[in-house]
N, C-alpha and C positions, 0 to 999 in steps of 0.2 A: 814890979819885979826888977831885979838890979841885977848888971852884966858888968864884967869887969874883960873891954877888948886887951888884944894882948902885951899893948903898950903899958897897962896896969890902969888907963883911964875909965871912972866910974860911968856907966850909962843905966840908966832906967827904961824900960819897955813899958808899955801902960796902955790901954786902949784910948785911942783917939776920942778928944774933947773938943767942942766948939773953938773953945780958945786960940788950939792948937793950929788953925785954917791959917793965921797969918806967920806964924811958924815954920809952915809947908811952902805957904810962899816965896818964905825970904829963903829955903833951902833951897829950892830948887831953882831960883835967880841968883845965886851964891856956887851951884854946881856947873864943872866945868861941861866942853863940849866932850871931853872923851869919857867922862861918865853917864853922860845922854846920848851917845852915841848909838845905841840899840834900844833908844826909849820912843815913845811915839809923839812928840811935841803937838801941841804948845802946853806949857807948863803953867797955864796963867791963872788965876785967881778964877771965871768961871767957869773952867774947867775943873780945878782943884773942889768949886765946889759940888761939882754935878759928882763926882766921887766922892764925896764925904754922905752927897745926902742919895746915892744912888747905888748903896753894899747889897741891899735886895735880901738882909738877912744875915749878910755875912759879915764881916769884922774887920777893923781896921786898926793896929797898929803904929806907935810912935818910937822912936828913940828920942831922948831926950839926953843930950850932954847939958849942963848944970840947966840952962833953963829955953837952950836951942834947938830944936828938931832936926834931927841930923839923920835920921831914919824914916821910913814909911815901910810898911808892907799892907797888903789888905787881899784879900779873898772876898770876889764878889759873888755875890749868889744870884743865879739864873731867873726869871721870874718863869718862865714858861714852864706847867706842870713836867712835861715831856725833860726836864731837866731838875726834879727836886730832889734838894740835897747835892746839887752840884757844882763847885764854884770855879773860879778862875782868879790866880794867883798873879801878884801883881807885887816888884819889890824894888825901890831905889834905896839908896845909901849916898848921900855926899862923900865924895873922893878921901876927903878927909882920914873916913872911917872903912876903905878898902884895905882888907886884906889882916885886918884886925880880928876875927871870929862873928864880927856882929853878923852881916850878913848869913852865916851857918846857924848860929842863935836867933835869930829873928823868923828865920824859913821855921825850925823847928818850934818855934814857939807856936807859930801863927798855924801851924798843921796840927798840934798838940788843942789849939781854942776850935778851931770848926772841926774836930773833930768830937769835942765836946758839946758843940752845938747841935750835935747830929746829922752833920755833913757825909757824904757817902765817899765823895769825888772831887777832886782838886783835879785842875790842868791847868799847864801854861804853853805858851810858845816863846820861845828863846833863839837867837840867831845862834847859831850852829858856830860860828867866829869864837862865840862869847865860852870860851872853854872853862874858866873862873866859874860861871854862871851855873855851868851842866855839872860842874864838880860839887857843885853848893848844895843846886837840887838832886844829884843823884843820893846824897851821904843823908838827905831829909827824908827819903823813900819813894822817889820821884824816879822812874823808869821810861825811855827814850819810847815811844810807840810810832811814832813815824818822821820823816822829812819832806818836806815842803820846798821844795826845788826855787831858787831864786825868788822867795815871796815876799823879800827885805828889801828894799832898795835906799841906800843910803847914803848920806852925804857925800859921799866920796864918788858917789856916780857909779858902782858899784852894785849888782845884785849877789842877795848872800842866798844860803838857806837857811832856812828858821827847823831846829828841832819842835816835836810837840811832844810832852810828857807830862805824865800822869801820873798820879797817887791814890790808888782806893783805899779809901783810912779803913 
């Protein structure tokens, strides 16, 4: 699927390929600190891959600038009965590509696929800070259900509150 952000540069969206693992890599050792600033480090290759091979059903997500990964989203799915059909949404973007539409396109895409999958239930948790973030997800269908009182603590020595919001597709 092909996105055009709104600097007029072509991106391609496409579900995540093996291949793509060293791609993720070098994005996310390429991304600065203030756009992992509300992400939960380390970013490193086995980690990267306990999430590729750890969706649990759900779906993962590329952007692709000509032949770079510049995006990720992925929706994991719960393994425990007590939670079928329900996942948890998960979305970086390099700096690069803030403020562009991708991140609005990409939420919606990735809600449009496990919804298609038979997915009941999306959540995420978001620092309450990250206002960009809660504007992205509310405009995807995503509504605020609670706050979590200083549950961030981040580099800046700092506790935030983290929003939790929900989508029943």
């Amino acid at each position: 699927m092909d996105f055009r952000l709104t600097d007029g540069r072509p991106i391609t969206i496409r579900e995540f390929e093996p291949a793509d693992l060293d791609g993720m890599v070098q994005m996310f050792q390429a991304m600065s600190k203030e756009a992992l600033q509300f992400g939960l480090p380390p970013y490193d290759r086995p980690r990267l891959e306990r999430w590729v091979t750890g969706l649990g059903g759900g779906v993962l997500l590329v952007a692709i600038d000509k032949a770079t990964v510049v995006g990720v989203a992925m929706v994991f799915g719960r393994p425990h009965p007590r939670f079928k059909r329900i996942g948890e949404f998960v979305i970086y973007l390099h700096q690069e590509y803030h403020n562009q539409g991708l991140g609005s396109f990409l939420t919606r895409v990735i809600i449009q696929e496990v919804r298609r999958k038979g997915f009941h239930r999306v959540g995420l948790e978001v620092v309450a800070d990250n206002s960009a973030a809660v504007r992205v997800y509310e405009k995807a269908g995503f509504v605020i259900e609670g706050r979590l009182r200083h549950a961030f603590y981040g580099e800046d020595g700092t506790y935030r509150d983290q929003l939790v919001m929900g989508c029943v597709l």
